[in-house]
N, C-alpha and C positions, 0 to 999 in steps of 0.2 A: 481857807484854802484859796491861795492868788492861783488862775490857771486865766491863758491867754483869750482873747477874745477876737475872734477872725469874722471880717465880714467883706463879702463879696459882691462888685460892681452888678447893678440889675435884682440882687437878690433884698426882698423890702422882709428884715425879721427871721427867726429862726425856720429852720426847714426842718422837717418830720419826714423820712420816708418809708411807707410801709411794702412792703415784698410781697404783698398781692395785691389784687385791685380793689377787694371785696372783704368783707368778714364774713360776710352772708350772702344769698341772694338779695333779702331785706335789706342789710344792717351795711352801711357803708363806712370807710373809717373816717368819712368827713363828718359825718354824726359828733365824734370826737373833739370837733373844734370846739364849742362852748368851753369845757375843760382846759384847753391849750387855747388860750387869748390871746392873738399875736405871730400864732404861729402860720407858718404856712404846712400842709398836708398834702405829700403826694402821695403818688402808688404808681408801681409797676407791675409787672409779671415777675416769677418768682426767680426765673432765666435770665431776666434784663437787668437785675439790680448794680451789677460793674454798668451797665450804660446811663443809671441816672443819679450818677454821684455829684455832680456839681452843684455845687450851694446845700450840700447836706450838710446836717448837725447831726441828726440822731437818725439809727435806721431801724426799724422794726422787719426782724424778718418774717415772722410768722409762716414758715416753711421752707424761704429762699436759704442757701447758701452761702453763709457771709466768710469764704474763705481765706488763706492766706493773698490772692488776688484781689477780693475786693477791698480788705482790709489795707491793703497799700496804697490801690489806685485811689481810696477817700483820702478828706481830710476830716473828716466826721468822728465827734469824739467818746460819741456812745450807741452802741450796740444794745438795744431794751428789746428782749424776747416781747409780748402778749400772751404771755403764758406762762409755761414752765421750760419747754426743751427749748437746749440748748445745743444739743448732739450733730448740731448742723454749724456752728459758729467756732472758729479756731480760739479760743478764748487765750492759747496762753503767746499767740502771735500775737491778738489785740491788746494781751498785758506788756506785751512786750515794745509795742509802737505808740503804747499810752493811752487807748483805747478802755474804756470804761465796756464792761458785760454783766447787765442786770435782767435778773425776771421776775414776773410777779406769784409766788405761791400759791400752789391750788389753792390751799384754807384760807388766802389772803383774799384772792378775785374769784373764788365760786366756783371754776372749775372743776376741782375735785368732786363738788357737788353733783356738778352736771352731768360729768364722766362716770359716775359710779349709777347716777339714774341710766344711762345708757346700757351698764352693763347690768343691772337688774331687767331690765327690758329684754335683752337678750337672751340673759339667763331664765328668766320665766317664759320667753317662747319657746325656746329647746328641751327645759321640762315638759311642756304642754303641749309640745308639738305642731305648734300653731299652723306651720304649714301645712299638714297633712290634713289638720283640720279644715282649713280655708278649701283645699281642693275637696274635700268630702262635701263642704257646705256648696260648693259651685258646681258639683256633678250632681247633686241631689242623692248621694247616695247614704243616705243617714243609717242604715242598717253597718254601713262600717267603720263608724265612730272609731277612730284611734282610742288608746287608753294612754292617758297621758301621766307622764311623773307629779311628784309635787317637794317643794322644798323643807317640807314638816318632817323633822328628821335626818334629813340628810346631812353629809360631809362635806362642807364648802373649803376650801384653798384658795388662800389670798395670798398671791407673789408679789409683794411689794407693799409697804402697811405707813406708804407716805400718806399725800394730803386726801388721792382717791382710795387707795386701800382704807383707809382709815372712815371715810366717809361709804363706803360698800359694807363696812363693816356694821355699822350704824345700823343701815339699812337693812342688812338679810339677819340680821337676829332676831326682828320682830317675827318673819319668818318660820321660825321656831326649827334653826340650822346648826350645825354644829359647828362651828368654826375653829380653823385654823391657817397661822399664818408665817410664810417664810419672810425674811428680809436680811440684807446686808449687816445690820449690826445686830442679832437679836438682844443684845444685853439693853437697849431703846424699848423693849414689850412690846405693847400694844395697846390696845383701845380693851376695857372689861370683858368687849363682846367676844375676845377671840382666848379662846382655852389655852391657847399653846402657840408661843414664838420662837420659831427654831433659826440658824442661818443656813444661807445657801447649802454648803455641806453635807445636808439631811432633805434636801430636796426631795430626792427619791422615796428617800419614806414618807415625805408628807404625802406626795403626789398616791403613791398607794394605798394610801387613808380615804381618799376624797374620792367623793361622784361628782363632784361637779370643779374645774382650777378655774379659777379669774387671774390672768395675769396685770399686774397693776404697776411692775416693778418700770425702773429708771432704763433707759438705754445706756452702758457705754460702751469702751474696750471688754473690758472685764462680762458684761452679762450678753453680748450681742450671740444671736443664736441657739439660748439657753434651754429655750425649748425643741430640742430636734430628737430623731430618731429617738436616743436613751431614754430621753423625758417621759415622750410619749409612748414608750415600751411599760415603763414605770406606771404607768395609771390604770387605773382599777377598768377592768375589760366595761365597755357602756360606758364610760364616763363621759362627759362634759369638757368642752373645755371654751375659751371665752379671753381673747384678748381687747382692752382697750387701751393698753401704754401705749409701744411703738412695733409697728412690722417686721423691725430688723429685732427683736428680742425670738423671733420663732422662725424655725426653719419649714418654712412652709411646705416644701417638696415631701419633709418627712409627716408634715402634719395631714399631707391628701393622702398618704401610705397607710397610716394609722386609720383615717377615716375609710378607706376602701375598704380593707381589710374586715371592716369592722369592729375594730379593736375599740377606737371611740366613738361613740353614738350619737355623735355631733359638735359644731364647734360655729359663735359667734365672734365676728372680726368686725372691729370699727378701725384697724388701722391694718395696715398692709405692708409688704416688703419692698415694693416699686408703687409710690403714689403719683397722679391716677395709677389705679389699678386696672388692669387689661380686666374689664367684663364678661370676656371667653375665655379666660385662664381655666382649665381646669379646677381647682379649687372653689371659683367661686361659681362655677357653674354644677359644684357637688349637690346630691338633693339631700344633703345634710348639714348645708352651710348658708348664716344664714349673717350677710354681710350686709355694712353700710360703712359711706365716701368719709370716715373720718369724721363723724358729727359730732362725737360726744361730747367733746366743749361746746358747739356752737349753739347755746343757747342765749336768750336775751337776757338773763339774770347775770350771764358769766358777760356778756360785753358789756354790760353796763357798772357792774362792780368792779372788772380787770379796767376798763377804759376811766375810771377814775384812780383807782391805786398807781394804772401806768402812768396817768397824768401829774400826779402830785412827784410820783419818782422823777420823773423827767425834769417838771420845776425846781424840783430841787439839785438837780445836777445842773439846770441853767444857771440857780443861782452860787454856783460854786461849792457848793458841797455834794457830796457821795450818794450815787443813786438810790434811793431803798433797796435793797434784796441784792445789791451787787454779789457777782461770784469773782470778783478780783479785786485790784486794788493797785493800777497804773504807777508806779513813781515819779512819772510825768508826766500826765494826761495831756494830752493832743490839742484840746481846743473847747472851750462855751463859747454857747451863741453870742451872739449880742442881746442884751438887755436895756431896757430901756426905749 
């Protein structure tokens, strides 16, 4: 594949820029250079990304934006998620001005791994109760030990049986759970662990099965809001419920109604509908909710496995061939760095 090679006065080698400043507190994405030889590594904030397009090649957005604005005002000819979502990037404007859009698979860079220990984490504190517990153990009030659930037996719901569905799955069978699992094409199954793969369609019914839903599914048009009022009408009174995909897959308004009410007997969120999430929202100030800033990928397994799969993709689209994991396929692509 012959694609152009543009290089820029002042600028010494290929430019990387990533859409945050940070991976971690820890983890920074200059870490990342050993991997990328040659290159240069920037980073912005996730709002400033149109302000630092000069001398880009490739942008990582990991959160940012990459809309139809900043896709024009670059000259940058590949768009590489860090991850998996891409529900923030205009993909078929960037196929359209030649722009390459690749990401790296949970099963491929770990994440899915990481995401699904999160959500066992969550889901074994809201069996157990952990917090009621904690405040028992800090009042000294041991005579009112909570009684807590346990997962031995129970009805698990897994909403989406991608690379974290699939990897939750794994994990809560040992468990000794009963699993079941909705997704987009059921005629794909699922992993042994899960008894039954139904499609969206049957939602309802599965959701009335289960004590405990993990939602795990894809963000787009089609599933944004999936979980609102009906959903949560649908689940078995006490239930559980437990997202780690994305914010906008639940309608949060309907999901504090449900928990007031009573109806669900609690719910773990690692991701939210507005990130940062307001700290005094309601929701997350429920004493049945029991949240965290979006972590579930960030562990050191997932930057260290995703931060070399990303690197080798990226090399490979330097050197004129096709990013790994591309979700399109430019008829023109835009621009490689210079090499050499």
């Amino acid at each position: 594949m012959t694609r152009p090679t543009v290089t820029r006065p002042g600028v010494s080698g290929p430019v990387v820029l990533f859409g945050r400043e940070r991976f971690t507190a820890e983890l920074g994405w200059t870490d990342l250079a050993p991997l990328l030889p040659g290159w240069t590594i920037r980073t912005c904030h996730p709002g400033a990304v149109g302000e630092h397009l000069d001398g880009v090649h490739v942008i990582c957005p990991f959160g940012a934006r990459i809309d139809r604005a900043v896709l024009e005002a670059g000259q940058f000819g590949l768009v590489h998620q860090f991850g998996v979502g891409l529900e923030k990037v205009d993909v078929e404007r960037a196929t359209e001005l030649g722009v390459w859009v690749a990401r790296v698979p949970g099963d491929a860079g770990g994440n899915g791994d990481s995401v699904a220990e999160l959500a066992i984490l969550l889901l074994l504190a809201l069996v157990r109760r952990l917090a009621d517990t904690q405040a028992v153990l800090a009042r000294g009030h041991w005579e009112r030990r909570p009684t807590g659930g346990s997962l031995l037996g129970a009805t698990v719901a897994i909403v989406g049986l991608g690379a974290i569905g699939e990897a939750l799955a794994r994990r809560l069978a040992p468990f000794g759970t009963r699993l079941l699992g909705v997704r987009a094409r059921p005629e794909r199954g699922g992993p042994s662990e899960v008894e039954s793969v139904v499609g969206p369609d049957r939602l309802p019914e599965v959701l009335g099965r289960a004590d405990a839903v993990v939602c795990c599914a894809m963000l787009d048009a089609g599933t944004a809001g999936m979980f609102g009022p009906d959903a949560f009408a649908a689940m078995k009174p006490g239930a559980l419920f437990v997202n780690v995909a994305r914010g906008g897959l639940v309608d949060e308004a309907a999901l504090l109604a449900a928990l007031e009410s009573g109806h669900l007997a609690g719910a773990g969120l690692d991701v939210h509908a507005t990130e940062p999430a307001d700290p005094d929202s309601a929701l997350l100030r429920h004493q049945r909710v029991l949240a965290t800033p979006h972590v579930g990928g960030l562990t050191d397994v997932m930057f260290r496995r995703t931060g070399e799969a990303f690197a080798r993709s990226v090399l490979r689209w330097a050197a004129g061939e096709p990013p790994s994991y591309a979700v399109n396929a430019p008829a023109a692509p835009r621009l490689a760095p210079p090499i050499g």
